[in-house]
KOLVO-295759 format. One record per residue (C-alpha): residue number from 1; z, y, x. Coordinates in nm, 3 decimals, always signed. Layout:
seq NUM; z Z; y Y; x X
...
***
This chain:
seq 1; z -1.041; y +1.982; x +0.215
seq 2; z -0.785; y +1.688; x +0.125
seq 3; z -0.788; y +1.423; x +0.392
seq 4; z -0.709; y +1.113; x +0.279
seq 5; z -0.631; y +0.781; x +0.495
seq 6; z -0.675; y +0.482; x +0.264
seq 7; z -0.482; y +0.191; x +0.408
seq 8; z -0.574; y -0.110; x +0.266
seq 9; z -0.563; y -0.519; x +0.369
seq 10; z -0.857; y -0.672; x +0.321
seq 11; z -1.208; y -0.638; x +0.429
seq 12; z -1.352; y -0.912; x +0.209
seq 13; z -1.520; y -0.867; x -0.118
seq 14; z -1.271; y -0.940; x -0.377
seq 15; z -1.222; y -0.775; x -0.676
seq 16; z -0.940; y -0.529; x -0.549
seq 17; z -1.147; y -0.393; x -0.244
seq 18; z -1.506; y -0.378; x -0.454
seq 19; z -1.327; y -0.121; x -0.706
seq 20; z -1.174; y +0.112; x -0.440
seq 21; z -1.478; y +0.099; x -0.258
seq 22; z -1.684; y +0.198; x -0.552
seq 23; z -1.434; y +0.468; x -0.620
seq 24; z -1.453; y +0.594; x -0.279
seq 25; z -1.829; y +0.554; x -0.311
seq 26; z -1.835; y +0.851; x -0.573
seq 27; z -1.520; y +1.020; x -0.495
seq 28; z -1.644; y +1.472; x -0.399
seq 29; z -1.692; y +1.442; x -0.035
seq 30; z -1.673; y +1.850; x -0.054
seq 31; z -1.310; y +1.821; x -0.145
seq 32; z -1.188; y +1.480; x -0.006
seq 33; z -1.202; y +1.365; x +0.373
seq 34; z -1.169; y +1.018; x +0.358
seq 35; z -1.040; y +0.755; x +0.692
seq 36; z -1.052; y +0.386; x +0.590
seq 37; z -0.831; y +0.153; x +0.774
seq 38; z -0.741; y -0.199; x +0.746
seq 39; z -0.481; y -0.421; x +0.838
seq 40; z -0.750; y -0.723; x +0.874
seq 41; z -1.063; y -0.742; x +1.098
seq 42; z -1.416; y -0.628; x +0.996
seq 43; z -1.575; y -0.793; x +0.691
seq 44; z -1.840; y -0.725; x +0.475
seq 45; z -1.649; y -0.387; x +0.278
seq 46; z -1.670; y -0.216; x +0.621
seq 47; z -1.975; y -0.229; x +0.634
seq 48; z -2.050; y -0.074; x +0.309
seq 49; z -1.806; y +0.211; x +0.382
seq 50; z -2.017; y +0.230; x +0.674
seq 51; z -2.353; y +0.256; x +0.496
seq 52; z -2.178; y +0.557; x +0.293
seq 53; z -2.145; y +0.739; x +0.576
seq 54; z -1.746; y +0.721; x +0.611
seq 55; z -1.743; y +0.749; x +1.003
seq 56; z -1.348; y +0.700; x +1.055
seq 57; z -1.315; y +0.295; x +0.991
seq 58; z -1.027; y +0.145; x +1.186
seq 59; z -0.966; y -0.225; x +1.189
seq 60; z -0.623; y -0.411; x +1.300
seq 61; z -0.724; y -0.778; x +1.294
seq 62; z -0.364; y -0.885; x +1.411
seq 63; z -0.096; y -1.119; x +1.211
seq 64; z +0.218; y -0.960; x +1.422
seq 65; z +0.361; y -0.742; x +1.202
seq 66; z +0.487; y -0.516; x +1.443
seq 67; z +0.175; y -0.500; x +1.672
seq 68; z +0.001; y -0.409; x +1.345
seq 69; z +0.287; y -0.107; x +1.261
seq 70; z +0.243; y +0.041; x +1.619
seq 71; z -0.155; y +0.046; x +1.588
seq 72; z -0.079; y +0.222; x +1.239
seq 73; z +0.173; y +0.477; x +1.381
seq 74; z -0.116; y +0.539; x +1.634
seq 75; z -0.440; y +0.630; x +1.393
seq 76; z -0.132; y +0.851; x +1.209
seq 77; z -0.065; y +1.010; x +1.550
seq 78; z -0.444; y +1.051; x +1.619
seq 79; z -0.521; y +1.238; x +1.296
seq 80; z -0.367; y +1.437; x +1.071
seq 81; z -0.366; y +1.346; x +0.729
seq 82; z -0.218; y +1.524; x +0.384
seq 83; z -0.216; y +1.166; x +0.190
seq 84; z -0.200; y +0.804; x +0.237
seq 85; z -0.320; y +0.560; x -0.058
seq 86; z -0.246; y +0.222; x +0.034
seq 87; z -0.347; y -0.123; x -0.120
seq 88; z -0.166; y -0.471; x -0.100
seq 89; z +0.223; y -0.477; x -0.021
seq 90; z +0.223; y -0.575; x +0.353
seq 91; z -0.061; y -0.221; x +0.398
seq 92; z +0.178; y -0.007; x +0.199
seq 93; z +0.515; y -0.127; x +0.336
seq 94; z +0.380; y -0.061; x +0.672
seq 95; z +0.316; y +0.249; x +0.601
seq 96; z +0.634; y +0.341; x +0.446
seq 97; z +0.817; y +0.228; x +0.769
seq 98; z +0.613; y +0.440; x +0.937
seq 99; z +0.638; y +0.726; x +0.741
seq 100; z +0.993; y +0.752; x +0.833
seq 101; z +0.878; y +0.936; x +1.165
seq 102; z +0.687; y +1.172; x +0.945
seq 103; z +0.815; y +1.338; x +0.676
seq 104; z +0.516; y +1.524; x +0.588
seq 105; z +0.325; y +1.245; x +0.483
seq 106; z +0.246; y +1.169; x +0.114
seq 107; z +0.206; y +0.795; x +0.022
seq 108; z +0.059; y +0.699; x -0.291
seq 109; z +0.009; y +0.274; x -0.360
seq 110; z -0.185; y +0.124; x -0.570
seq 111; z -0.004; y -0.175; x -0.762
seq 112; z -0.327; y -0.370; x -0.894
seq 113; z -0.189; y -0.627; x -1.053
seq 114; z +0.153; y -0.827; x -1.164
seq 115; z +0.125; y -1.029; x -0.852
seq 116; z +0.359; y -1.315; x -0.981
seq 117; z +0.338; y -1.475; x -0.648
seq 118; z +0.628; y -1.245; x -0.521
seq 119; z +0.901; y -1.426; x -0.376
seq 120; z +1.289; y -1.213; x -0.422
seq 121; z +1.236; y -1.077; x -0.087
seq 122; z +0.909; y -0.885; x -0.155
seq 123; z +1.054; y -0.729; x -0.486
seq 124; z +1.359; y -0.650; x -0.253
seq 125; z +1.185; y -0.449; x +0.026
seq 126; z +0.928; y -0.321; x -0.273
seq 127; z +1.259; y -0.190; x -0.469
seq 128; z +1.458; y -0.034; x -0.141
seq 129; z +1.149; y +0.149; x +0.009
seq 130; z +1.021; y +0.274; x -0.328
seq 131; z +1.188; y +0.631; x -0.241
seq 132; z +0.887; y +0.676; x +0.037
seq 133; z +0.619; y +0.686; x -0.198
seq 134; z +0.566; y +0.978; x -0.409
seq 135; z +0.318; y +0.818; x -0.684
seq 136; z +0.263; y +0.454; x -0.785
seq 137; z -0.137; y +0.417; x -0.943
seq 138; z -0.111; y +0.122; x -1.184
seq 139; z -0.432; y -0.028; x -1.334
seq 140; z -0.304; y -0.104; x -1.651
seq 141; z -0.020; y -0.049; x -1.862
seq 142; z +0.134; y -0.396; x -1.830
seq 143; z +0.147; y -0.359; x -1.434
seq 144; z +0.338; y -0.015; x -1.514
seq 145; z +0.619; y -0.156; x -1.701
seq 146; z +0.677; y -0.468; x -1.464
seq 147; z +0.697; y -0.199; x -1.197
seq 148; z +0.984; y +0.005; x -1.356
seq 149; z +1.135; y -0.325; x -1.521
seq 150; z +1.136; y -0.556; x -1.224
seq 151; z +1.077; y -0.287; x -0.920
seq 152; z +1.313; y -0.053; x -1.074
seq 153; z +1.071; y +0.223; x -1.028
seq 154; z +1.109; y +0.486; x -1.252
seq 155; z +0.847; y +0.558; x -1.516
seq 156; z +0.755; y +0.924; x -1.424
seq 157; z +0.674; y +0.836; x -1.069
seq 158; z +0.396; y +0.578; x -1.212
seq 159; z +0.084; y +0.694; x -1.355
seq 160; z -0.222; y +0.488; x -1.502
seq 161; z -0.587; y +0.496; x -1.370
seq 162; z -0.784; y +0.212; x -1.504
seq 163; z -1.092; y +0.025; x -1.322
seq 164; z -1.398; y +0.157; x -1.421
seq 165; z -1.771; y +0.056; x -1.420
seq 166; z -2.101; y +0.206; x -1.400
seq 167; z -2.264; y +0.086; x -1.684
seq 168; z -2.596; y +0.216; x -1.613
seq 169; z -2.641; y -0.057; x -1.311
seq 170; z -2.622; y -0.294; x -1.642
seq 171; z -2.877; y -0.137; x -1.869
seq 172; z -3.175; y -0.270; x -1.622
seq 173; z -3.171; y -0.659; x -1.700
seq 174; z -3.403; y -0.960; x -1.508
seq 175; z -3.330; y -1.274; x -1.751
seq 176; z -3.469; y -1.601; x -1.645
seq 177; z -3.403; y -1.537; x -1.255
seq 178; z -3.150; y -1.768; x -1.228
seq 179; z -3.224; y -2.052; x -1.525
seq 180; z -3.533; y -2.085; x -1.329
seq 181; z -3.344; y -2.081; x -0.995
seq 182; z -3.105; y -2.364; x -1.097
seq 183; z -3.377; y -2.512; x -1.325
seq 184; z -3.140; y -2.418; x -1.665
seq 185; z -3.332; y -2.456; x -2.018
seq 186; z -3.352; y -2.155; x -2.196
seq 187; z -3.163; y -2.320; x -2.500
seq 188; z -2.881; y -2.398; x -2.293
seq 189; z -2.561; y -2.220; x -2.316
seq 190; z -2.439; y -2.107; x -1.959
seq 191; z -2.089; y -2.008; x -1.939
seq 192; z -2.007; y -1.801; x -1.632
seq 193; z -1.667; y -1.754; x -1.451
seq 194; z -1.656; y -1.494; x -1.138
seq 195; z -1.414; y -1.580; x -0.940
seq 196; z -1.246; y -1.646; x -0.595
seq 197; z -1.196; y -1.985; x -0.550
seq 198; z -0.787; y -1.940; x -0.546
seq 199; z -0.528; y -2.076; x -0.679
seq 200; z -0.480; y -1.758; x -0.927
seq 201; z -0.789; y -1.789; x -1.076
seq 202; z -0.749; y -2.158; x -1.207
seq 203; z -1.040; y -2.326; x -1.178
seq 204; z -0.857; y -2.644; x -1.221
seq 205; z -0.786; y -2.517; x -1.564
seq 206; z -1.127; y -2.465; x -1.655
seq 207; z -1.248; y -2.775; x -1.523
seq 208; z -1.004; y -2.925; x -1.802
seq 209; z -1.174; y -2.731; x -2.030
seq 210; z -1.537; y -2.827; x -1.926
seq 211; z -1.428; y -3.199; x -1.967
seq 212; z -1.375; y -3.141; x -2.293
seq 213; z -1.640; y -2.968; x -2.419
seq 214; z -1.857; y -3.222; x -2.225
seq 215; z -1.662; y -3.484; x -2.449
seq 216; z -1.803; y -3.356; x -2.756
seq 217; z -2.193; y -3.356; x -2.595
seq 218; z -2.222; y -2.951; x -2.622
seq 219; z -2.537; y -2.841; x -2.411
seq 220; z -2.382; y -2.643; x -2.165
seq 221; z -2.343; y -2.544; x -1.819
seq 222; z -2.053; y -2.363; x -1.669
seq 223; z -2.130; y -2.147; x -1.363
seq 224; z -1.835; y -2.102; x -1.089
seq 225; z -1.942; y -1.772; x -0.883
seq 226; z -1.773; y -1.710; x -0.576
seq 227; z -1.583; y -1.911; x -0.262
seq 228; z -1.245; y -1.961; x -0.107
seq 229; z -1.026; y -2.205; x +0.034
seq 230; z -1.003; y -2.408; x -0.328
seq 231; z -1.373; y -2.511; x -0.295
seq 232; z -1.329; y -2.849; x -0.208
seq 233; z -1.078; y -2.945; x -0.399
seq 234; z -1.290; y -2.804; x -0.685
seq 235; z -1.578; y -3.016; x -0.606
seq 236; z -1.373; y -3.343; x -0.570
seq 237; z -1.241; y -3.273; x -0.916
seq 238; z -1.607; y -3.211; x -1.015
seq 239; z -1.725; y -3.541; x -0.891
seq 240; z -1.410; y -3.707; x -1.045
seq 241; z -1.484; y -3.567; x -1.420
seq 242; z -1.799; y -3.697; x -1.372
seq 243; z -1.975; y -3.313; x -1.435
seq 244; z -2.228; y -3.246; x -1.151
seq 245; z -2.449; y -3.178; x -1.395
seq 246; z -2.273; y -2.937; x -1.590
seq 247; z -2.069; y -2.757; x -1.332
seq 248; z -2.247; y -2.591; x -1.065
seq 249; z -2.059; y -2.352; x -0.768
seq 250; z -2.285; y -2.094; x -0.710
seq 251; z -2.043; y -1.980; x -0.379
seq 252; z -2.002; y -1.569; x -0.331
seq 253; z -2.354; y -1.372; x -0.473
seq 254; z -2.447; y -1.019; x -0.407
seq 255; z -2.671; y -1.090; x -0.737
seq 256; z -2.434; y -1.126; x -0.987
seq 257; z -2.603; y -0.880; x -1.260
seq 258; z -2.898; y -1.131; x -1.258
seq 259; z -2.647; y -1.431; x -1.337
seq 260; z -2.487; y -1.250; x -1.614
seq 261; z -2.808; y -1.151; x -1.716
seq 262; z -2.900; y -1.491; x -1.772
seq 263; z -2.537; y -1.644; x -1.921
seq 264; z -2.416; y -1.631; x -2.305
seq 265; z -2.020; y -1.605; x -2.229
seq 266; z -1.838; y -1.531; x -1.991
seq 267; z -1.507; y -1.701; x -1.898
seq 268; z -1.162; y -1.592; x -1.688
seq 269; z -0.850; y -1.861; x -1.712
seq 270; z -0.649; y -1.675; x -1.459
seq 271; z -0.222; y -1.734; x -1.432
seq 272; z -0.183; y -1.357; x -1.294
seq 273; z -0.428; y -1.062; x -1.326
seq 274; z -0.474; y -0.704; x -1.318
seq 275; z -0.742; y -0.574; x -1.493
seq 276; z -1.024; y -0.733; x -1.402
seq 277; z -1.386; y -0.610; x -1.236
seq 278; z -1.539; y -0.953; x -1.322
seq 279; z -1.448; y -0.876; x -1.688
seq 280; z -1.566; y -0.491; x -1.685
seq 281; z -1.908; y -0.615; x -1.551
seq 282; z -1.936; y -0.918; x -1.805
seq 283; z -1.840; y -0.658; x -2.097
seq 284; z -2.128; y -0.410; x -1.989
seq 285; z -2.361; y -0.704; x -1.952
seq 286; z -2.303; y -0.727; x -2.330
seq 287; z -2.095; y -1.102; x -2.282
seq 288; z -1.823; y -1.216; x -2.463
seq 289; z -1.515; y -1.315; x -2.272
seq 290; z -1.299; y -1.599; x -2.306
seq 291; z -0.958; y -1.536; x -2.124
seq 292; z -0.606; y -1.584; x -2.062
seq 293; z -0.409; y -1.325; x -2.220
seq 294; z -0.212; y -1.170; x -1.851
seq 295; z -0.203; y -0.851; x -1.687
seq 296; z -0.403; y -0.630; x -1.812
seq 297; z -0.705; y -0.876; x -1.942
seq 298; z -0.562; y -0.744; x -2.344
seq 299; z -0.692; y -0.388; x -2.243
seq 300; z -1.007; y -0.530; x -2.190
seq 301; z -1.079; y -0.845; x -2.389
seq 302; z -0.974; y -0.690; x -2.795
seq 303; z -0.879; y -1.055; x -2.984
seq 304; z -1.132; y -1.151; x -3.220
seq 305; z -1.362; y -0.854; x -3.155
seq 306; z -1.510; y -0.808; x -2.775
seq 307; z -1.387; y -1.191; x -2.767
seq 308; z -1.125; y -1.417; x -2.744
seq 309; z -0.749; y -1.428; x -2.563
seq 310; z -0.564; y -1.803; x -2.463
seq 311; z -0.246; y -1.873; x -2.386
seq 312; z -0.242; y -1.960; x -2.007
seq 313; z -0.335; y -2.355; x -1.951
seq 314; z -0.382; y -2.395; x -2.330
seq 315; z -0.692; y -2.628; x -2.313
seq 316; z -0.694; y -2.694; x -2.666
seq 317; z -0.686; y -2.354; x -2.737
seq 318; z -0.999; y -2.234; x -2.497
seq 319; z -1.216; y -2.529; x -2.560
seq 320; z -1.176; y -2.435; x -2.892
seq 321; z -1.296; y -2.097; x -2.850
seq 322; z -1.558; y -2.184; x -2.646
seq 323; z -1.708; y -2.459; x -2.902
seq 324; z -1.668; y -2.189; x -3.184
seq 325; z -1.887; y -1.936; x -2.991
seq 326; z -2.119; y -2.133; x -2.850
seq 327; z -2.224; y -2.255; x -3.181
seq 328; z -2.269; y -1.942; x -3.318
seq 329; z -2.491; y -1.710; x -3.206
seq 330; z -2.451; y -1.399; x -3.422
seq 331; z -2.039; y -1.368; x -3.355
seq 332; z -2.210; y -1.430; x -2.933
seq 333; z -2.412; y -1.124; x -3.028
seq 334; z -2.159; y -0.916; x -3.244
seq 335; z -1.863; y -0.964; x -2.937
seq 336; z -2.092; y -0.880; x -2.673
seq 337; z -2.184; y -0.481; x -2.854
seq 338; z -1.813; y -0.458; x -2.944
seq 339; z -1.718; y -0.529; x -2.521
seq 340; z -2.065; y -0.306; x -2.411
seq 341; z -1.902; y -0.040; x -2.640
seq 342; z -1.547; y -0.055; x -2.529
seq 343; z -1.576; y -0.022; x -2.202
seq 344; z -1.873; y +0.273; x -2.207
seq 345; z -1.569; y +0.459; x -2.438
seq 346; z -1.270; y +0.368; x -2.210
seq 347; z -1.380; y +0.237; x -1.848
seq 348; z -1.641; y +0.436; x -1.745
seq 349; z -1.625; y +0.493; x -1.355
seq 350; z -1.698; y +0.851; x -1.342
seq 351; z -1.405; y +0.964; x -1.569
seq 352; z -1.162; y +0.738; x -1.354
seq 353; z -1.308; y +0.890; x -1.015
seq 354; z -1.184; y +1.207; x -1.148
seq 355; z -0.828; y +1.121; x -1.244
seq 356; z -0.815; y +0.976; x -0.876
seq 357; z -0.903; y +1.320; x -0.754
seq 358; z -0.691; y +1.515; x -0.997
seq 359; z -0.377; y +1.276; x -0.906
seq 360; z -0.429; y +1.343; x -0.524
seq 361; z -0.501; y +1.717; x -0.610
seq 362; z -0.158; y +1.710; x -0.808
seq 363; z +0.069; y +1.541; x -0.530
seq 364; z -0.129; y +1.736; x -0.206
seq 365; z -0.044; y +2.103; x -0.395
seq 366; z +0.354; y +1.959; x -0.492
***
């Protein structure tokens, strides 16, 4: 038996924390122990690591950093554990300090996404602390070569695992749930973004976008799934563009099959990604996707077949996408079995469960 401490940040339910719960979720509790700890205070993730049974949940709520790396040293101190996986720079640069008072430990960290919002400093302590962590788990293959080119990390200690889905919670669609809910025609083209209301997303962007389109009097509404502390600002700029009618925030939903169920494309203008969940579950909802081309979005979204890549804060560019799919049904159709087919060939979740396991395996036996 492997036991595993996964030390991650946040407890909310972003995309990041959603896809190593889910792994977790299906990871072989015969062969893997697993302690969850985070450096925030309960949220809603606990709980579902909770309702899975995972008894060892620890929970640091504190902002001092050094209040938070003596409660750390004391879960390591209280249990013994053969690997740590940590999420989210502050987690995993905790734990490295810590690590220096044991040597035993293992740390692997998970480097999700390009995460241009570094300042020098970060990179810095990143860069000089590297040599504590025995494997780096990228997402996608653009996050792997920003980590050796910028990080200095060196290429054999990072390995690939993509994001995976279960595409079999997809198959089983309710349509008309939520046209009826927010009294949508059935003729009408909804366009769906899911996303935290954050500055990386760029909702701001897409609001651009959505003035345009309403401009040229397309029948459309655009559906902005999910909260944060942008969600004001977003609603001024709403009012302002004069689109209450054809911008609605749906705030964060625990139904979001049933709104993709319901929508004809779906739409990500992000400035930094990884490789998106939002994406994975639009694709196996048989959507075509609209999206900046960063991170690892290209690995996802194949130009001109499962749908369409933009230049970041190209407005021309996306509203011109947009108008050409959402008068055209058939290439709607065509994109959406290309994406349903890509990811049950590359992304499935099982398959990526088991290079989790067979990478901890690998560095546990070392």
């Amino acid at each position: 038996m492997i036991r595993v401490l996964s030390f991650q940040t946040g407890t909310g339910l972003a995309g990041t924390e959603l896809m190593t719960f889910r792994k977790y979720e299906r990871i072989d509790k015969s062969r893997f122990d697993l302690t969850v700890c985070f450096l925030k205070s309960s949220g809603p993730i606990s709980k579902m690591y909770k309702d899975i049974g995972i008894k060892n949940i620890y929970h640091f709520g504190s902002k001092s950093v050094l209040l938070s790396m003596f409660k750390f040293y004391r879960v390591l101190k209280k249990n013994k554990f053969d690997l740590i996986h940590t999420s989210g720079l502050k987690a995993s640069l905790i734990a490295r300090f810590i690590s220096i008072l044991s040597s035993k430990t293992n740390i692997v960290h998970s480097q999700n996404s390009i995460d241009d919002w570094r300042k020098p400093y970060h990179i810095i302590l990143d860069r000089i602390t590297s040599g504590f962590v025995k494997k780096y788990i990228a997402n996608n293959n653009p996050t792997k070569i920003v980590l050796n080119k910028r990080e200095k990390i060196s290429l054999d200690k990072i390995i690939v695992i993509h994001n995976g889905i279960d595409i079999e919670l997809y198959k089983k669609k309710e349509p008309g749930l939520i046209r009826q809910e927010y009294n949508i025609h059935n003729e009408t083209i909804v366009i769906t973004c899911v996303a935290n209301l954050r500055n990386a997303k760029n909702h701001l962007f897409l609001l651009d976008v959505c003035k345009k389109l309403s401009e040229i009097n397309i029948d459309f509404v655009f559906l902005f799934v999910g909260d944060g502390p942008l969600k004001s600002i977003i609603k001024k700029r709403i009012k302002e563009y004069g689109l209450e009618l054809k911008v609605l925030i749906l705030g964060s939903r625990s139904d979001v099959k049933k709104i993709l169920a319901d929508s004809n494309i779906f739409v990500l203008g992000s400035l930094w990604e990884g490789l998106p969940g939002s994406i994975m579950e639009a694709m196996a909802s048989s959507l075509p996707v609209v999206a900046t081309d960063v991170g690892g979005i290209s690995e996802l979204v194949i130009h001109n077949k499962t749908g369409y890549l933009c230049k970041s804060n190209d407005i021309i560019d996306m509203t011109g996408k947009l108008k050409y799919l959402i008068s055209n049904n058939q290439v709607r159709d065509r994109m959406g079995k290309e994406g349903l087919n890509h990811i049950k060939i590359n992304f499935q979740l099982k398959q990526k469960v088991s290079e989790l396991e067979a990478c901890y395996e690998s560095i546990v036996s070392a």
